[in-house]
C-alpha positions in Angstrom: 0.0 0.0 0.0 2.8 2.4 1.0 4.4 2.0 -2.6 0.9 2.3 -4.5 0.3 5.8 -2.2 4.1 6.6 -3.2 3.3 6.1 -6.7 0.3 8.0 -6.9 2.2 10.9 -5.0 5.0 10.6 -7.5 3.0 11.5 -10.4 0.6 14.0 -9.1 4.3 15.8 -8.6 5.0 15.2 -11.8 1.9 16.5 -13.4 2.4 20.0 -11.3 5.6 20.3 -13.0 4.1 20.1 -16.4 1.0 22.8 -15.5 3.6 24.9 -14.0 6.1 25.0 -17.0 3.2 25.3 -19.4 1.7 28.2 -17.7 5.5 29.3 -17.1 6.5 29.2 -20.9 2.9 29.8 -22.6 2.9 27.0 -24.3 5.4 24.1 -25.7 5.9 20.7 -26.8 6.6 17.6 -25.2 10.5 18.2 -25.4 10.7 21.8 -24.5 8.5 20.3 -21.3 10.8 17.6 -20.8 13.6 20.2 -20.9 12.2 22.7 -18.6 10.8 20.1 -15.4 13.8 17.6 -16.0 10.7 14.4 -16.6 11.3 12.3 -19.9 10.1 13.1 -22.7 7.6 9.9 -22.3 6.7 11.0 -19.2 5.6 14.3 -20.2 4.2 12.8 -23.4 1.8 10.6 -21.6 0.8 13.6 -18.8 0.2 15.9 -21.6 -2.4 13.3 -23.2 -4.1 13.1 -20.0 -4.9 16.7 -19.6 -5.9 17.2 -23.2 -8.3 14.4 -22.4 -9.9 16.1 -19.7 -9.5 19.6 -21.4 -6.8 21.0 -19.1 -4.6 21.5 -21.7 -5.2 22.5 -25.5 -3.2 21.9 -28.6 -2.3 25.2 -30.7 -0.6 25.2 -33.5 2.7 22.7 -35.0 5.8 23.8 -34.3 7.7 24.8 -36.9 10.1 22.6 -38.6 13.4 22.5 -40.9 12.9 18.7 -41.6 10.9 15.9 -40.3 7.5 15.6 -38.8 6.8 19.1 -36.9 6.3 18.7 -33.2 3.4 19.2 -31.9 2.6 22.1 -29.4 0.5 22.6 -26.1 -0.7 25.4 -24.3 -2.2 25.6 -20.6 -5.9 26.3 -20.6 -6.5 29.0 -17.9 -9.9 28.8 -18.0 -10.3 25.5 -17.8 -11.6 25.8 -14.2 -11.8 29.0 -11.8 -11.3 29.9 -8.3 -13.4 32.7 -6.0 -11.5 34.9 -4.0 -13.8 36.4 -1.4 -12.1 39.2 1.7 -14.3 40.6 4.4 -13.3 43.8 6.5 -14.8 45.4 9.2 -12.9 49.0 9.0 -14.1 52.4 10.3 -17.5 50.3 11.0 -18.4 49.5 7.9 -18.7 46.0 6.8 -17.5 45.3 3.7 -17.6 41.4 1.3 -14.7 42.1 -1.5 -14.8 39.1 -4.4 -13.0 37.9 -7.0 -13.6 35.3 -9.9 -9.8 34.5 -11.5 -8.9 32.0 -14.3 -6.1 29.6 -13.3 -3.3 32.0 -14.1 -4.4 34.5 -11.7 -6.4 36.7 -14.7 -9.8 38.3 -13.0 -12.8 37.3 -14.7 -15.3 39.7 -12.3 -14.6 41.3 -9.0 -17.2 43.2 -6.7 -17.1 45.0 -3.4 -20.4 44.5 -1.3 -21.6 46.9 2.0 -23.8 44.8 4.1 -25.0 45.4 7.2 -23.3 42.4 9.6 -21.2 40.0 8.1 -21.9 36.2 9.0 -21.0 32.8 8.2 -24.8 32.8 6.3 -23.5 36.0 4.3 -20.4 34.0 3.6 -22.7 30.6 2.6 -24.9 32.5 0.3 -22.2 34.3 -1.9 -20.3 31.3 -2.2 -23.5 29.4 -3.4 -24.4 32.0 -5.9 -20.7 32.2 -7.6 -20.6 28.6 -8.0 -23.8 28.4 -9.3 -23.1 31.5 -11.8 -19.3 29.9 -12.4 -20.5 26.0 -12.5 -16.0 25.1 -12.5 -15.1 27.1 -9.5 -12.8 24.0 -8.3 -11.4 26.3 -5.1 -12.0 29.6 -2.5 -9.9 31.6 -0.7 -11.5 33.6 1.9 -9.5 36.4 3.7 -10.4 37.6 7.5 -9.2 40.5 9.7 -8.4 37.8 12.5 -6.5 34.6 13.7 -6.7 31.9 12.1 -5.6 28.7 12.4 -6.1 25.5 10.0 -9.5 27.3 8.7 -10.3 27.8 11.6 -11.4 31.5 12.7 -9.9 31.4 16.2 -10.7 35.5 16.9 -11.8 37.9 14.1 -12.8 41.5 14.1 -15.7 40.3 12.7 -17.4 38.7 16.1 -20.1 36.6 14.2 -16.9 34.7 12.5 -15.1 33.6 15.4 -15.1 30.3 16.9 -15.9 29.0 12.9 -14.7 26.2 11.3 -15.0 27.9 8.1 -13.2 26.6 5.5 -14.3 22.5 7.1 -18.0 23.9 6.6 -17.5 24.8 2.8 -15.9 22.1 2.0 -17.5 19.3 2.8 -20.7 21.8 1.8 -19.5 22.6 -1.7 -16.4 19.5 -2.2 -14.3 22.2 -3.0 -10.9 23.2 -2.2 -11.0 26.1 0.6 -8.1 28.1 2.3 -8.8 30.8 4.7 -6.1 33.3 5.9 -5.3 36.1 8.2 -5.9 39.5 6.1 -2.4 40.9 6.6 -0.5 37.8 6.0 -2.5 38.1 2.4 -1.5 42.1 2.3 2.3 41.0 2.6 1.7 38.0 0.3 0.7 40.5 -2.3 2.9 42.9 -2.0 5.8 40.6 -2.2 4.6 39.2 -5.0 4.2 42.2 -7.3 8.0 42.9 -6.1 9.2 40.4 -8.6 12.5 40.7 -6.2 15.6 38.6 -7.8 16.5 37.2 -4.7 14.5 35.9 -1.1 13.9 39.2 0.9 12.2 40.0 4.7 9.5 42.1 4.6 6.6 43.0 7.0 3.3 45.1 6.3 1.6 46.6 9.3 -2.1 47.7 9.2 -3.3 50.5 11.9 -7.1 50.0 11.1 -9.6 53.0 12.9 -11.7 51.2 15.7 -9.7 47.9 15.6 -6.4 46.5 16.8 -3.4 46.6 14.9 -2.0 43.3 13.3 1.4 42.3 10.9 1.8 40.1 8.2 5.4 39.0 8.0 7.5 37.3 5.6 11.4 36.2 6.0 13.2 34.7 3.3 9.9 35.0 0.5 8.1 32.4 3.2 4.9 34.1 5.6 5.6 33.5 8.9 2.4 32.3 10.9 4.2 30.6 13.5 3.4 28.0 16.1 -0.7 28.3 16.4 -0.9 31.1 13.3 -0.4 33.5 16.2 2.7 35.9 14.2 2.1 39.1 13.5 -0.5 39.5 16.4 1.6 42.8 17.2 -1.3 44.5 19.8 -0.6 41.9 22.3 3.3 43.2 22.3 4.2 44.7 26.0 2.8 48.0 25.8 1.7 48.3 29.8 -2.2 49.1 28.1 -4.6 47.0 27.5 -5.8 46.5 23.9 -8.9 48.5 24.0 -6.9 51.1 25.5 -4.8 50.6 22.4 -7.7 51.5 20.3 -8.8 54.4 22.1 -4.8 55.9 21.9 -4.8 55.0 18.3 -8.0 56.9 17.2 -7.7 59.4 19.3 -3.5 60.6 17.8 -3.9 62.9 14.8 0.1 61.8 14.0 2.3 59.1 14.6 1.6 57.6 17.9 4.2 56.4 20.3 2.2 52.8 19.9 2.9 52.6 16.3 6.8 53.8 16.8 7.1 50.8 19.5 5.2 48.7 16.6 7.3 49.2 13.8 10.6 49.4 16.1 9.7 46.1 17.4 9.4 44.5 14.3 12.9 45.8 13.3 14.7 44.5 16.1 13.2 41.2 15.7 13.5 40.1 12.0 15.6 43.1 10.4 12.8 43.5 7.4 14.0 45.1 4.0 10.8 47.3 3.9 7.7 48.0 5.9 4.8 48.9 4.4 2.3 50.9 6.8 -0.9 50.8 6.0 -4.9 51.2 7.7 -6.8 54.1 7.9 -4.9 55.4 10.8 -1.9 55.9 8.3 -1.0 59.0 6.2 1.3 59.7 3.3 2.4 62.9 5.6 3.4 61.1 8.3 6.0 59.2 6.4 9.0 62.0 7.5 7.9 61.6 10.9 7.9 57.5 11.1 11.5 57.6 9.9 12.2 60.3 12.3 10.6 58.5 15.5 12.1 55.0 14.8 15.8 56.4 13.9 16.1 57.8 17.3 15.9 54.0 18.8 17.1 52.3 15.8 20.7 52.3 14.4 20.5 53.8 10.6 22.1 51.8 9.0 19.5 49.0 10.7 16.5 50.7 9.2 14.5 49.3 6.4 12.2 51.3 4.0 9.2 52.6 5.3 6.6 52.5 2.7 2.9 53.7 3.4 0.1 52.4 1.4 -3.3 53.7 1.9 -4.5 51.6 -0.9 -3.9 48.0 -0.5 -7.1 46.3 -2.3 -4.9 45.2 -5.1 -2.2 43.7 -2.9 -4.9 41.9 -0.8 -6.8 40.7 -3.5 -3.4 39.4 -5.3 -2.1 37.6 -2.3 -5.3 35.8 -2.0 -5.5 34.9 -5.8 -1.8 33.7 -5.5 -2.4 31.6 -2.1 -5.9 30.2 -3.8 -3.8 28.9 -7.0 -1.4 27.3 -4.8 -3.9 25.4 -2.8 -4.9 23.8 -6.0 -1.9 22.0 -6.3 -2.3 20.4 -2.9 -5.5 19.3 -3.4 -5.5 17.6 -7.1 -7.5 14.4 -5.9 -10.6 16.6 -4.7 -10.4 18.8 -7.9 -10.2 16.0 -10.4 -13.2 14.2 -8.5 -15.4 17.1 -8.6 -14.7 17.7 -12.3 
């Protein structure tokens, strides 16, 4: 049994390599595969077959030739299935359902932001029923949430009515689709980083100061996000600061600048993983007080320790991205589930 489950393993490995190099090169044939994810060129043969079977890969046009039978070529088809991306926030007091549709390269096929008046797991239920009904081949979800969360599970949220959830285990077994759920800011970060296209692994760290909620980090060292133990990195309002967190709130809204809380914050977060950049974001956060963040944390940190400071007060694109590009990767993880629903 152990050699059959090895097997299996093997070539679900194998036919990830192929999807990724197609999607990687646009298109190719059998040896161009074979020379790109290091498989035979039987190997690659017989995976390609497969997913032109089931449609997950189309035939374009022959490759050219000098001589000899032209090869044939193969292209990745990105809409051969798609995945919803849905984000929920709860800043300012307004409650807000962002969604995306995306193909299976990341391309959006519709996206909509939602006010509603309280955000449950009902609200959640419903919109995930009606996109799969509209997009019959969504074959996985990403849902982000202002909160901790840990295996799908919403351990704390800003959100009260989504705490103490099981959320992605509910829509799973619900809808036999693929479902990651993830802390807001580690998705932030995740985006971020990934529009960087940085040539080499880098640290970075993105802190939101939201109005009327407690602050939180996502954190990446070496390309990787860093959830930690129990998911619990990044939770930067339960760092020493003598005050409780409510009292954090009420400093926080109340400061018309940059607060001493979000010096100690950022300064923290220096000390501890030595970050390239920062990006400071929430709607706390404003371009003008960029001069005075660098000023504040210089006076405790050495220069030549400091990292960018960045402020974003626009981070709907980097959220939505990180959640797309987290969403794809699940798929790979779970090919058994997607090829049995499809």
């Amino acid at each position: 049994m152990p050699i059959v489950n090895n097997t299996i393993r093997v070539k679900q490995v194998n036919v990830e390599l192929v999807k990724t190099a197609l999607k990687a090169l646009k298109g190719g044939t059998k040896i161009t595969l074979a020379n790109a994810t290091g498989l035979s060129v039987a190997t690659c043969g017989n995976i390609l077959n497969e997913l032109l079977e089931r449609g997950e890969v189309i035939e374009t046009d022959l490759e050219q030739s000098s001589g000899g039978r032209p090869a044939r070529r193969f292209m990745y088809n990105a809409n051969y299935s798609y995945i919803a991306c849905i984000y929920v926030s709860n800043e300012g007091g307004r409650q807000r359902i962002i969604y995306a549709v995306a193909n299976l390269i990341g391309e959006m096929i519709a996206q909509q932001t939602v006010e509603v008046p309280l955000i449950t797991y009902e609200v959640i239920d419903n919109l995930v029923e009606e996109l799969i009904d509209r997009y019959e081949n969504i074959t996985a979800l990403g849902i982000g949430v202002p909160g901790l969360v840990n295996k799908g599970f919403i351990v704390s949220c800003d959100i009260k009515e989504l705490a103490d959830i099981a959320l992605a285990a509910r829509l799973k077994e619900k809808y036999n689709v693929a479902v990651t759920v993830e802390n807001d800011v580690n998705l932030i970060a995740y985006g971020f980083y990934q529009k960087q296209k940085y040539d080499e692994d880098k640290t970075i760290a993105v802190v939101i100061f939201p109005r009327d909620n407690c602050s939180g980090a996502g954190i990446m060292v070496d390309g990787h996000i860093v959830r930690g133990n129990t998911n619990f990195a990044g939770e930067v309002s339960y760092l020493p600061f003598d005050i409780s967190r409510e009292e954090q709130i009420q400093q926080l809204n109340r400061a018309n600048s940059v607060s001493l809380l979000m010096v100690k914050t950022i300064v923290s977060i220096i000390a501890v993983i030595n970050p390239e950049t920062i990006v400071l974001t929430g709607n706390l956060v404003r371009l003008d007080m960029l001069e005075q963040f660098y000023t504040d944390c210089e006076a405790i940190i050495p220069q030549e320790h400091m990292p960018q400071l960045l402020i974003e007060e626009n981070i709907q694109g980097d959220y939505i991205n990180g959640l797309i590009a987290i969403t794809l990767e699940s798929l790979a993880c779970d090919v058994q589930l997607i090829e049995k629903r499809l």
